[in-house]
SETOR-148264 format. One record per atom (N, C-alpha, C): residue number from 1; atom name; x, y negated, z negated. Coordinates in nm, 3 decimals. Each point is the difference from the previous one (the first is absolute). Last residue first. Layout:
BEGIN
+-----+------+---------+---------+---------+
| pos | site |       x |       y |       z |
+-----+------+---------+---------+---------+
| NUM |   CA |       X |       Y |       Z |
...
+-----+------+---------+---------+---------+
END
This chain:
BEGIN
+-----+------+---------+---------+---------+
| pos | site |       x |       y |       z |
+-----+------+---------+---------+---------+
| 143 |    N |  -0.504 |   1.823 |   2.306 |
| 143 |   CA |  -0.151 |  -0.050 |   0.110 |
| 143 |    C |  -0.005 |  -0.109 |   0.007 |
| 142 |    N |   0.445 |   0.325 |  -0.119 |
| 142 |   CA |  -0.124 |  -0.099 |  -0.039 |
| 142 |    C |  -0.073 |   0.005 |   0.097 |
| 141 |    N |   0.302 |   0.324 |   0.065 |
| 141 |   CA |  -0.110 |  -0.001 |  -0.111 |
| 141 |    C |  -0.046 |  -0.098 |  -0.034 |
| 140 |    N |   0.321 |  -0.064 |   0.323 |
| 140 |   CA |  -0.109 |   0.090 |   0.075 |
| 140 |    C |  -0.075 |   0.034 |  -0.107 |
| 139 |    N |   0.349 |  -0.249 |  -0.134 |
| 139 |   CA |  -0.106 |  -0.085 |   0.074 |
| 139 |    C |  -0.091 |   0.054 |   0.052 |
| 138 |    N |   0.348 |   0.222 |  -0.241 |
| 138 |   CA |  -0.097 |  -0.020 |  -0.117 |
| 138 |    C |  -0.087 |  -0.122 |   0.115 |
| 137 |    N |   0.289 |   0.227 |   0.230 |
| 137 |   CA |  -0.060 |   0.072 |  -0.078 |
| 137 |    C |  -0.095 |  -0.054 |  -0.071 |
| 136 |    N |   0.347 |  -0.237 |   0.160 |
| 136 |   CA |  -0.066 |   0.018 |   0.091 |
| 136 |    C |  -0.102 |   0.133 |  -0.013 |
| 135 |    N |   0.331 |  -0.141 |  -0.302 |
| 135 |   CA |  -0.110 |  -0.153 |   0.013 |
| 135 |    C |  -0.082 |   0.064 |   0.142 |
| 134 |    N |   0.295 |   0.314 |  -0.191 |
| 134 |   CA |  -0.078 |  -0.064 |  -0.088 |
| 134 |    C |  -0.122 |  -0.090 |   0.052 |
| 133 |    N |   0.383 |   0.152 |   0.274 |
| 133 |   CA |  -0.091 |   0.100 |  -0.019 |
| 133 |    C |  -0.124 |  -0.097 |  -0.066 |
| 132 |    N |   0.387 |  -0.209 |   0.022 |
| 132 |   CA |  -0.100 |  -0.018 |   0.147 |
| 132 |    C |  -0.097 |   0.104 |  -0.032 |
| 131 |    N |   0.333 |   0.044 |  -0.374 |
| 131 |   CA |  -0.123 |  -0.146 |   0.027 |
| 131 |    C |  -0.076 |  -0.027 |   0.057 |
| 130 |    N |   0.332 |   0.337 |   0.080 |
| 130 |   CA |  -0.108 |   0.011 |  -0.081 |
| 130 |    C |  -0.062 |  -0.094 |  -0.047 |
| 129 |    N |   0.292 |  -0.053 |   0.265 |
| 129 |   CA |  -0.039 |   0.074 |   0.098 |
| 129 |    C |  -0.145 |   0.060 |  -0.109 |
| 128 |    N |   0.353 |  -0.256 |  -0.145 |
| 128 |   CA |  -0.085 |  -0.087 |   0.093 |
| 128 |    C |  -0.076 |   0.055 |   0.012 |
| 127 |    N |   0.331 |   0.219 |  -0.243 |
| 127 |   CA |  -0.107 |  -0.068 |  -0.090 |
| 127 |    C |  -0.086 |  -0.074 |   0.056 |
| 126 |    N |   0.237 |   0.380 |   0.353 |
| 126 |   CA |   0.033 |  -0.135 |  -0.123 |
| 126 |    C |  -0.110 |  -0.026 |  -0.039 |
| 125 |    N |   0.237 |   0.478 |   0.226 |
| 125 |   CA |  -0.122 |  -0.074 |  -0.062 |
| 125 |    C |   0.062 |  -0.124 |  -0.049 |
| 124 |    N |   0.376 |   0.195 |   0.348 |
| 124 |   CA |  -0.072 |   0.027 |  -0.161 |
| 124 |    C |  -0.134 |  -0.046 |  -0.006 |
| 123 |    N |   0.000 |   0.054 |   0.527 |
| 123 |   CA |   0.112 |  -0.029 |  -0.125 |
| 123 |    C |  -0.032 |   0.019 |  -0.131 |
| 122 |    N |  -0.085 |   0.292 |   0.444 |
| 122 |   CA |  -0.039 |  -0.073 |  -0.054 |
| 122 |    C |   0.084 |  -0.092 |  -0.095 |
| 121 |    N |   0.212 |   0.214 |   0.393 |
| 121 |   CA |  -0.136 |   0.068 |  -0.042 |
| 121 |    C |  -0.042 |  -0.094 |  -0.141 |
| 120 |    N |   0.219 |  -0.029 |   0.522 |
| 120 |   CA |   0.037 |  -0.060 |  -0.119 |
| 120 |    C |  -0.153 |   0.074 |  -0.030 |
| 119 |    N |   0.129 |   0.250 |   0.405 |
| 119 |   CA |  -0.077 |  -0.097 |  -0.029 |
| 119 |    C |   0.018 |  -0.010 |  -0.160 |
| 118 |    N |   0.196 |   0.292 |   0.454 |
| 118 |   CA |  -0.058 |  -0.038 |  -0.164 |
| 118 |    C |   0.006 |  -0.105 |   0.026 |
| 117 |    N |  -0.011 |   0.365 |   0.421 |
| 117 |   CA |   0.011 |  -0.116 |  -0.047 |
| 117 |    C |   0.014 |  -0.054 |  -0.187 |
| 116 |    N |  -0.187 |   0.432 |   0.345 |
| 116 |   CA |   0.178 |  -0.037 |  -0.042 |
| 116 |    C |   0.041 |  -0.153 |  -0.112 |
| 115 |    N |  -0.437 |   0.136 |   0.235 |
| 115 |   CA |   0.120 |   0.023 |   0.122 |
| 115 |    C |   0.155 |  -0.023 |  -0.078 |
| 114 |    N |  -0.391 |  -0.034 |  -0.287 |
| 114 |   CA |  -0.016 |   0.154 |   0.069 |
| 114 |    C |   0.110 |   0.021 |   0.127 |
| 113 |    N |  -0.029 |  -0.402 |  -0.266 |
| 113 |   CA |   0.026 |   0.107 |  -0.072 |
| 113 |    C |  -0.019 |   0.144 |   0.123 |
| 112 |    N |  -0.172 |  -0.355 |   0.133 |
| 112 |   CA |   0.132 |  -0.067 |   0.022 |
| 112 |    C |   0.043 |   0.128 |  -0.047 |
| 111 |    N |  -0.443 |   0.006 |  -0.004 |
| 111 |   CA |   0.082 |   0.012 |   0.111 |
| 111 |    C |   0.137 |  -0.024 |   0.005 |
| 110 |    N |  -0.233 |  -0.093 |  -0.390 |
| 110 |   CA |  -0.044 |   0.110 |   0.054 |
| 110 |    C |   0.052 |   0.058 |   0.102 |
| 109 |    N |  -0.006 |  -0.453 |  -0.042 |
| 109 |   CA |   0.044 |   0.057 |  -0.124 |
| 109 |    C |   0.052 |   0.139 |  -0.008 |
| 108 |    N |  -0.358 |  -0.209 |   0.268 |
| 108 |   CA |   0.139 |  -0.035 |   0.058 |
| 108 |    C |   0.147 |   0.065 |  -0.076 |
| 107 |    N |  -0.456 |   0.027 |  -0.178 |
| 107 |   CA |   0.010 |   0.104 |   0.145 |
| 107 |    C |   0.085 |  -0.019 |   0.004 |
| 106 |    N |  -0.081 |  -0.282 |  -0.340 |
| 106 |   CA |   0.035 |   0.120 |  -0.045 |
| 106 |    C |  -0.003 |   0.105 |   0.135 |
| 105 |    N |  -0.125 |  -0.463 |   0.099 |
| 105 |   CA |   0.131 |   0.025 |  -0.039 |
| 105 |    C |   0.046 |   0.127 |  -0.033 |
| 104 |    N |  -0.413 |  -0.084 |   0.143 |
| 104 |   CA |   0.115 |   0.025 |   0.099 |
| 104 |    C |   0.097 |   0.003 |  -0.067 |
| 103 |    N |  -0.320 |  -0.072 |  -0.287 |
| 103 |   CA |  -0.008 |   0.148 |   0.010 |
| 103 |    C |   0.088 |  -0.007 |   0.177 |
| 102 |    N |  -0.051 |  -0.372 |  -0.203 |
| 102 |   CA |   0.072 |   0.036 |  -0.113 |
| 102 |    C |  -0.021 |   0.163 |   0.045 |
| 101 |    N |  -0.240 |  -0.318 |   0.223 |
| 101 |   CA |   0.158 |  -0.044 |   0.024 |
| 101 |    C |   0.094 |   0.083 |  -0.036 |
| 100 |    N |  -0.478 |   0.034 |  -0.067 |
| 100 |   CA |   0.039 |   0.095 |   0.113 |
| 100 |    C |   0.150 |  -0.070 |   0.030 |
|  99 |    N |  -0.202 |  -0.177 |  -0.400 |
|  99 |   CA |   0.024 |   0.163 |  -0.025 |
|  99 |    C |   0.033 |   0.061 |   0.147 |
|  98 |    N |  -0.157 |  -0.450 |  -0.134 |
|  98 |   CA |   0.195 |   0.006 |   0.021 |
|  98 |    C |  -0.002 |   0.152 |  -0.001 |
|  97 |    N |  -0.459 |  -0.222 |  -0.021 |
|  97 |   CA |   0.129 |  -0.083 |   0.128 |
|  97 |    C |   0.136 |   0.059 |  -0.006 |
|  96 |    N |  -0.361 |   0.200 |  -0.270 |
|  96 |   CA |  -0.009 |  -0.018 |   0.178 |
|  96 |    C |   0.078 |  -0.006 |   0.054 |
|  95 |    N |   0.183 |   0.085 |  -0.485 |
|  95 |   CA |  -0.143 |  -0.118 |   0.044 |
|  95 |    C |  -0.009 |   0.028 |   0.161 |
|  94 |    N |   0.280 |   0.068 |  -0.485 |
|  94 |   CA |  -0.007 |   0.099 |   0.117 |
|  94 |    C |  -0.143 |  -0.079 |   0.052 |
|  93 |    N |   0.328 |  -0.186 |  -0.388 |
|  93 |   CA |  -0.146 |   0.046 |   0.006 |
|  93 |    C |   0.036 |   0.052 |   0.174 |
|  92 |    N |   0.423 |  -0.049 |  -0.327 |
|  92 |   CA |  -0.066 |  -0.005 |   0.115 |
|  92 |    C |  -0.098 |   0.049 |   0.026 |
|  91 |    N |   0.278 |   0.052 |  -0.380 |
|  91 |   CA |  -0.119 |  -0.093 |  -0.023 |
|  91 |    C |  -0.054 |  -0.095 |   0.113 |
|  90 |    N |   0.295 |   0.420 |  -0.090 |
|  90 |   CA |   0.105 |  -0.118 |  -0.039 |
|  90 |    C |  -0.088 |  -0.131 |   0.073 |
|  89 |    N |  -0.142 |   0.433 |  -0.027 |
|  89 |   CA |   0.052 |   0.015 |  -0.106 |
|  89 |    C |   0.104 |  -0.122 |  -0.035 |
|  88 |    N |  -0.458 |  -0.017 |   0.342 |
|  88 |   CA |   0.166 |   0.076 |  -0.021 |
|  88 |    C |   0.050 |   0.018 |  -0.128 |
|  87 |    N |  -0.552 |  -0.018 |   0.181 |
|  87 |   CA |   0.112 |  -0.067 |  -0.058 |
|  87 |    C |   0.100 |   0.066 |  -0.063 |
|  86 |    N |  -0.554 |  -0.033 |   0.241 |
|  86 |   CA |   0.116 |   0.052 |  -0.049 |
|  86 |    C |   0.136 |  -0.039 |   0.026 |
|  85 |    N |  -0.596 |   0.055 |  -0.030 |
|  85 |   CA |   0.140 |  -0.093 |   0.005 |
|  85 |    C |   0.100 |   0.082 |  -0.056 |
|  84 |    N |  -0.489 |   0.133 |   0.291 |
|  84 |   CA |   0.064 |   0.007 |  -0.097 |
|  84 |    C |   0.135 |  -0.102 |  -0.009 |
|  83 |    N |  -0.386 |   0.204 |   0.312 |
|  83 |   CA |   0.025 |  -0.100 |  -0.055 |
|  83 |    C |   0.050 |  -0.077 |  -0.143 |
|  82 |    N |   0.083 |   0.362 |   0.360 |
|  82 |   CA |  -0.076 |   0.040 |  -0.081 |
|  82 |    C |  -0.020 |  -0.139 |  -0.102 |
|  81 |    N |   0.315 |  -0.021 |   0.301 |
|  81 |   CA |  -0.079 |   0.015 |   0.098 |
|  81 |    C |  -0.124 |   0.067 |  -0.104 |
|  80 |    N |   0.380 |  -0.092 |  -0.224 |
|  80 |   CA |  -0.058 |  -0.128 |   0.061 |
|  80 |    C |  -0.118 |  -0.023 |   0.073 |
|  79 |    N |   0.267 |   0.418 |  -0.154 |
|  79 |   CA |  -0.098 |  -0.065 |  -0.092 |
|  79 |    C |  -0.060 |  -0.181 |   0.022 |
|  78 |    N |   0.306 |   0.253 |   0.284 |
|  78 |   CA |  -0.132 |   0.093 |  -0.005 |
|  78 |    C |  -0.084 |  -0.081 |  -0.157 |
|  77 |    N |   0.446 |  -0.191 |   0.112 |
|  77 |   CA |  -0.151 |   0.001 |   0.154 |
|  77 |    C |  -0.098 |   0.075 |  -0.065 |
|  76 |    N |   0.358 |   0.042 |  -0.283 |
|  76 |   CA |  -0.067 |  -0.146 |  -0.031 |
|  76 |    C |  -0.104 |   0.000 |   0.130 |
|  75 |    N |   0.248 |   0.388 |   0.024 |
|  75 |   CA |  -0.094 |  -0.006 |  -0.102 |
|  75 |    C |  -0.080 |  -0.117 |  -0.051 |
|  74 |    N |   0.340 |  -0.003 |   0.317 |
|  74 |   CA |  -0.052 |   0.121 |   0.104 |
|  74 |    C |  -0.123 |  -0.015 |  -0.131 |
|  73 |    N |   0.373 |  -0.220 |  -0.148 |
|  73 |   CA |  -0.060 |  -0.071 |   0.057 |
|  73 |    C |  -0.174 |   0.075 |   0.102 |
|  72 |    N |   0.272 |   0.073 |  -0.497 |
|  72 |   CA |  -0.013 |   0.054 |   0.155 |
|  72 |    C |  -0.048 |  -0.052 |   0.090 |
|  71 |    N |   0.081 |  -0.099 |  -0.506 |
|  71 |   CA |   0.132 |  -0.084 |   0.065 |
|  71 |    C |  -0.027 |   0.069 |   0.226 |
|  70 |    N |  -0.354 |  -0.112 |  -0.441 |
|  70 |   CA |   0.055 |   0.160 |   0.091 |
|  70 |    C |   0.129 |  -0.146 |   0.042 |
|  69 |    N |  -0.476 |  -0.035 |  -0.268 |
|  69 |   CA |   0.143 |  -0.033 |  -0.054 |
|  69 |    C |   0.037 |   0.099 |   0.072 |
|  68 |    N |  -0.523 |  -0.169 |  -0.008 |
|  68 |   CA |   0.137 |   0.088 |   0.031 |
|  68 |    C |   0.118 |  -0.017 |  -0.036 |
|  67 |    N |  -0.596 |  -0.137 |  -0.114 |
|  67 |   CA |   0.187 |  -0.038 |   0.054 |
|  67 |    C |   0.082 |   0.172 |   0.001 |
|  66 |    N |  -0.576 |  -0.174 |   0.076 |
|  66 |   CA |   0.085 |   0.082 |  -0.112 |
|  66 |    C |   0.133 |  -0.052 |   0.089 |
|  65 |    N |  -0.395 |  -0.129 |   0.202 |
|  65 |   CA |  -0.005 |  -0.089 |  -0.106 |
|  65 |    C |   0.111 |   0.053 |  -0.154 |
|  64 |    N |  -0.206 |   0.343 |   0.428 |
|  64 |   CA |   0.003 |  -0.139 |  -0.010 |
|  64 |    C |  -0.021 |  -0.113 |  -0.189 |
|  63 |    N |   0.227 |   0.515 |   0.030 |
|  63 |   CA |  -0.121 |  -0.067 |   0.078 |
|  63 |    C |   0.009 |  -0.149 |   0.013 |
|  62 |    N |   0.271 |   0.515 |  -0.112 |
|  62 |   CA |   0.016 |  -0.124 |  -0.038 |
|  62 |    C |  -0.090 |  -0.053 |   0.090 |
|  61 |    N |   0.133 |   0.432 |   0.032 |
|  61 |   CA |  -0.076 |   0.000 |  -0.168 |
|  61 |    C |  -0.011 |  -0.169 |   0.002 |
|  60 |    N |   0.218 |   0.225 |   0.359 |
|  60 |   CA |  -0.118 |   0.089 |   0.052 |
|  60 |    C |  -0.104 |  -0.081 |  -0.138 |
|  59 |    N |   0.448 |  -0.095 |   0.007 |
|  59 |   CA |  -0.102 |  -0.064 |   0.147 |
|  59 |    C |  -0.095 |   0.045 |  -0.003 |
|  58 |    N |   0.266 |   0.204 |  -0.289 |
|  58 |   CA |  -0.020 |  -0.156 |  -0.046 |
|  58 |    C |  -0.055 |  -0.066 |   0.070 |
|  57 |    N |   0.134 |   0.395 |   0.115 |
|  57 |   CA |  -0.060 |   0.027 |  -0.059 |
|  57 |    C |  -0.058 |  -0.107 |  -0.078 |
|  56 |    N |   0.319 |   0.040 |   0.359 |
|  56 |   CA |  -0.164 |  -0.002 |   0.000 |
|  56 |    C |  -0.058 |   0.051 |  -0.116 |
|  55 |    N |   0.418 |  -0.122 |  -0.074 |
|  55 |   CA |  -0.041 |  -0.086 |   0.090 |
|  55 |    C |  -0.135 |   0.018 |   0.057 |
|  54 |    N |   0.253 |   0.324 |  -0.267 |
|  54 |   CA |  -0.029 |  -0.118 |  -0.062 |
|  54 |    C |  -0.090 |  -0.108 |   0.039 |
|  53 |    N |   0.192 |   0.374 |   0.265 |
|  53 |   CA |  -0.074 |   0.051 |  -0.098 |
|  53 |    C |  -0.080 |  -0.147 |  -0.081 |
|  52 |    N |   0.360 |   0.014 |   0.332 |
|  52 |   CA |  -0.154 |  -0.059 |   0.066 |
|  52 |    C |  -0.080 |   0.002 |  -0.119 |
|  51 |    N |   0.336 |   0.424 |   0.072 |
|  51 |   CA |  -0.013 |  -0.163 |   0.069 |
|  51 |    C |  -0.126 |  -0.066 |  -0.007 |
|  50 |    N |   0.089 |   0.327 |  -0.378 |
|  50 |   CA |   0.004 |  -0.005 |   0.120 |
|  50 |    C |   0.019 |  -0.097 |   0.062 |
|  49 |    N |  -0.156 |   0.262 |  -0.476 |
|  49 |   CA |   0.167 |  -0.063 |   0.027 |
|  49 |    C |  -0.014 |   0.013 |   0.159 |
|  48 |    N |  -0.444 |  -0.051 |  -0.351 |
|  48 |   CA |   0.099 |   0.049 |   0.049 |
|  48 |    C |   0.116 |  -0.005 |   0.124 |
|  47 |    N |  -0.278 |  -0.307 |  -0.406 |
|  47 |   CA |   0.002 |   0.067 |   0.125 |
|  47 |    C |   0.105 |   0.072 |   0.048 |
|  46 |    N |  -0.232 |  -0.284 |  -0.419 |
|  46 |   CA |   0.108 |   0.087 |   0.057 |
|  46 |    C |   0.004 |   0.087 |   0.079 |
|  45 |    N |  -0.214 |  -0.456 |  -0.316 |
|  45 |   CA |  -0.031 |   0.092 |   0.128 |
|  45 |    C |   0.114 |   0.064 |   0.032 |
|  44 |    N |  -0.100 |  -0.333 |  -0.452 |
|  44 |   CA |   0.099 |   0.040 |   0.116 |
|  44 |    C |  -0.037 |   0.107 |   0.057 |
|  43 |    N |  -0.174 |  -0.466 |  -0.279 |
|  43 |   CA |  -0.065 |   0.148 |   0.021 |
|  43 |    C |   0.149 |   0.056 |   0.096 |
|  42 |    N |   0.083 |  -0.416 |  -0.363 |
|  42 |   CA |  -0.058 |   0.047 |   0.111 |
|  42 |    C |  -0.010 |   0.170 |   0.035 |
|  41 |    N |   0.127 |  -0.239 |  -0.475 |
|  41 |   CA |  -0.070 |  -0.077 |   0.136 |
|  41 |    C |  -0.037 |  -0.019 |   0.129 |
|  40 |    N |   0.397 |   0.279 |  -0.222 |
|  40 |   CA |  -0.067 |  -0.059 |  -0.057 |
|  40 |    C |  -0.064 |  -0.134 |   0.083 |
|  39 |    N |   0.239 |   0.417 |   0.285 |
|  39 |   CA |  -0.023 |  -0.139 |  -0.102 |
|  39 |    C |  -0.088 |  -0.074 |  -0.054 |
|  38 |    N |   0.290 |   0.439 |   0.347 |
|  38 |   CA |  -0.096 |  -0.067 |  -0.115 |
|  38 |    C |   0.013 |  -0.100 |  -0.048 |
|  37 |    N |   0.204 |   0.313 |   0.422 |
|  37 |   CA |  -0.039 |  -0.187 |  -0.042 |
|  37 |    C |  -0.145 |   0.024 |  -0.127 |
|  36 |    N |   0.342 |   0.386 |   0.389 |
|  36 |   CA |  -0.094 |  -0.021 |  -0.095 |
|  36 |    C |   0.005 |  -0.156 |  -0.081 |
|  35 |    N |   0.204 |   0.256 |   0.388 |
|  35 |   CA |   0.041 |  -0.148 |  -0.047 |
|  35 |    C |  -0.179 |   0.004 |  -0.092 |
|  34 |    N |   0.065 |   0.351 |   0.263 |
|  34 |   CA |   0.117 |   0.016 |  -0.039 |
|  34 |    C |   0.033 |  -0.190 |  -0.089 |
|  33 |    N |  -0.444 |   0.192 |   0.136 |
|  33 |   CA |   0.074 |   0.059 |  -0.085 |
|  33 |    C |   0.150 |  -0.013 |  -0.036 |
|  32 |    N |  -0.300 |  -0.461 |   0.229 |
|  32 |   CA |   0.042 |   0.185 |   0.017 |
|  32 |    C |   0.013 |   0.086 |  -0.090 |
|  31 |    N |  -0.288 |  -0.447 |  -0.045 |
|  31 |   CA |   0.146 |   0.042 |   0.002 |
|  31 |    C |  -0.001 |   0.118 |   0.062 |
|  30 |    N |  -0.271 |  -0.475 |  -0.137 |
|  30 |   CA |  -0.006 |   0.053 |   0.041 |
|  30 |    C |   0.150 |   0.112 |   0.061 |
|  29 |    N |  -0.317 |  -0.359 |  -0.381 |
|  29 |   CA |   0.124 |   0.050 |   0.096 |
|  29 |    C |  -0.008 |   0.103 |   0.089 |
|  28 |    N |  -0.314 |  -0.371 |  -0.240 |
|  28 |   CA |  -0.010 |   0.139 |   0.035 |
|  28 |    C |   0.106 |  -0.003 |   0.065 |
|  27 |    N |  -0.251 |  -0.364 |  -0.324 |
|  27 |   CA |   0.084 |   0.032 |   0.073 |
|  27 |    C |   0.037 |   0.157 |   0.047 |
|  26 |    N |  -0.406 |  -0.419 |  -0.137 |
|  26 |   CA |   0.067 |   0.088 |  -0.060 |
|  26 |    C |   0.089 |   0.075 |   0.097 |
|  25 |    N |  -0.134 |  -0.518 |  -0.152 |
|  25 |   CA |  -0.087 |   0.085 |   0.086 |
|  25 |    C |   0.109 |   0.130 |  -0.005 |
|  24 |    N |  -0.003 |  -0.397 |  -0.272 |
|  24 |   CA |  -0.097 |   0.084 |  -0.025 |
|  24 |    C |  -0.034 |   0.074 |   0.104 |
|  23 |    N |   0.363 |  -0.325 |  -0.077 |
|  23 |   CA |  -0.143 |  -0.061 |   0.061 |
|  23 |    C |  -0.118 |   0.106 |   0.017 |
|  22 |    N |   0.408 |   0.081 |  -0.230 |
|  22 |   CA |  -0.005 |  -0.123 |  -0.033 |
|  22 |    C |  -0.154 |  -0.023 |   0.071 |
|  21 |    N |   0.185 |   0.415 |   0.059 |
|  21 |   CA |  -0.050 |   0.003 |  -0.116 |
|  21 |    C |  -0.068 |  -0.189 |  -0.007 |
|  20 |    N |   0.262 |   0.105 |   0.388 |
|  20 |   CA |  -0.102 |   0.041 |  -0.011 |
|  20 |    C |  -0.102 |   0.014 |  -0.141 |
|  19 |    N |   0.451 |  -0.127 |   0.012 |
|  19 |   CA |  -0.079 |  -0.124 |   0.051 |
|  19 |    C |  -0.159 |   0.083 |   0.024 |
|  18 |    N |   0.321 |   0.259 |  -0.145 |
|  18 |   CA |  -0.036 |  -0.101 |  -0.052 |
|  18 |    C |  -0.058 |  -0.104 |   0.036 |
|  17 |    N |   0.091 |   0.350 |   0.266 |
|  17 |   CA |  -0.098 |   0.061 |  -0.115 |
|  17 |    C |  -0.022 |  -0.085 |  -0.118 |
|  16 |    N |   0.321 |  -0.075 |   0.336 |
|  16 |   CA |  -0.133 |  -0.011 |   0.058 |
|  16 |    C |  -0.081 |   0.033 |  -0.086 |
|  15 |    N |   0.455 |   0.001 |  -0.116 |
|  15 |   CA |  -0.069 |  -0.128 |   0.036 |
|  15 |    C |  -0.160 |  -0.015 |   0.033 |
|  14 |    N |   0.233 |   0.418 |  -0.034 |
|  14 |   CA |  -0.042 |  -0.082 |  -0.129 |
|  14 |    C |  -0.059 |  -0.116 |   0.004 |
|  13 |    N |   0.176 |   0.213 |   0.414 |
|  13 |   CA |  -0.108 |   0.071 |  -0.064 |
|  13 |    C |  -0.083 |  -0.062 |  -0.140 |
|  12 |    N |   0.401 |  -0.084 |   0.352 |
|  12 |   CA |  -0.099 |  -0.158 |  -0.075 |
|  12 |    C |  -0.147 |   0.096 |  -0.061 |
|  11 |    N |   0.362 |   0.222 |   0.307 |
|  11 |   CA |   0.077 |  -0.095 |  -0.176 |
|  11 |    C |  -0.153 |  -0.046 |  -0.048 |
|  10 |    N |   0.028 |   0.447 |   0.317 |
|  10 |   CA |  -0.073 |  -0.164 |  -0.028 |
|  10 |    C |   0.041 |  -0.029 |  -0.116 |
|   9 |    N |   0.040 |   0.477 |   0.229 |
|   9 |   CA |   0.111 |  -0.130 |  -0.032 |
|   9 |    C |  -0.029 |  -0.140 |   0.054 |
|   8 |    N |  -0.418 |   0.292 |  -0.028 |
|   8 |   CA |   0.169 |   0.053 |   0.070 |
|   8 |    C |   0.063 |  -0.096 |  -0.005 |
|   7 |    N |  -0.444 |  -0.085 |  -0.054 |
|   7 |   CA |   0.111 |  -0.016 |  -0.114 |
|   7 |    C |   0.140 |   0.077 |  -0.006 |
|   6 |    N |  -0.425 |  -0.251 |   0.255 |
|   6 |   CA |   0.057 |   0.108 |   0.020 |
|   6 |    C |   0.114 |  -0.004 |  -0.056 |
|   5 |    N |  -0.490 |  -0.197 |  -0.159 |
|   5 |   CA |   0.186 |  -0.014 |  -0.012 |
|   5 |    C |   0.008 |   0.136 |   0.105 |
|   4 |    N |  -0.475 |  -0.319 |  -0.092 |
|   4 |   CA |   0.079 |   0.138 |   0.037 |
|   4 |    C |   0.157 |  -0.007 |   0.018 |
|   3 |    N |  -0.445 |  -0.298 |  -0.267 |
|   3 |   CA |   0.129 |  -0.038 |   0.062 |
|   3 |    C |   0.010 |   0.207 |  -0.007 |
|   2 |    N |  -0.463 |  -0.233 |   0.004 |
|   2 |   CA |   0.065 |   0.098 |  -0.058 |
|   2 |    C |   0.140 |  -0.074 |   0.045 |
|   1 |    N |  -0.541 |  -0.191 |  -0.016 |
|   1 |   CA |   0.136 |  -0.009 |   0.048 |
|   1 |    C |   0.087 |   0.097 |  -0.078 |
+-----+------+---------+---------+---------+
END
């Protein structure tokens, strides 16, 4: 088991590399050139600066029984469908059942924006949101 970060502005980078240290399985970020990501205790991959760049490239490196950490939904499918787990930055496991809900939404999303429209954009981070991370992280590393 490996944990893969797409670590383009991923709060919970540390988090993960700690908890990853904790249950011994080892951590790999994953980045562009322009958002370079080092850190003690994990390996960091650096890819070059494109659409997607990150995203397949972590799809292309992650297998059954390895995690994800992506806030992308288009990226949580592809590593699902590779039998792999994966999980938000605010400690929503990505699962069968809710990933084709969650990938209309981001179409719909998508569409609204493109005809003009906005859409409320995220709120501050809370101390919840990293907890939910935590506990739902450290359940996919136990056995």
């Amino acid at each position: 088991m490996t944990i893969f970060v797409d670590a383009d502005a991923c709060p919970v980078v540390d988090r993960t590399i700690r908890l990853g240290r904790a249950h011994g399985v080892p951590v790999v970020l994953l980045c562009d050139t322009t958002h370079r990501i080092e850190r003690e205790g994990a390996q960091t991959v650096v890819v070059s600066q494109g659409a997607d760049s990150v995203d397949l490239a972590l799809a292309n490196r992650i297998g059954p029984g390895d995690v994800a950490v992506t806030q992308d939904y288009g990226l949580a499918a592809l590593c699902l469908a590779r039998g792999a787990a994966a999980l938000s930055q605010n400690g929503l496991v990505y699962t069968g059942e809710n990933i084709d809900a969650l990938l209309l939404a981001r179409h719909t999303a998508r569409k609204i924006r493109g005809a003009g429209g906005r859409l409320k954009g995220p709120a501050k981070r809370t101390r919840a949101q990293d907890e939910a991370f935590e506990c739902a992280l450290a359940a996919l590393l136990s056995p």
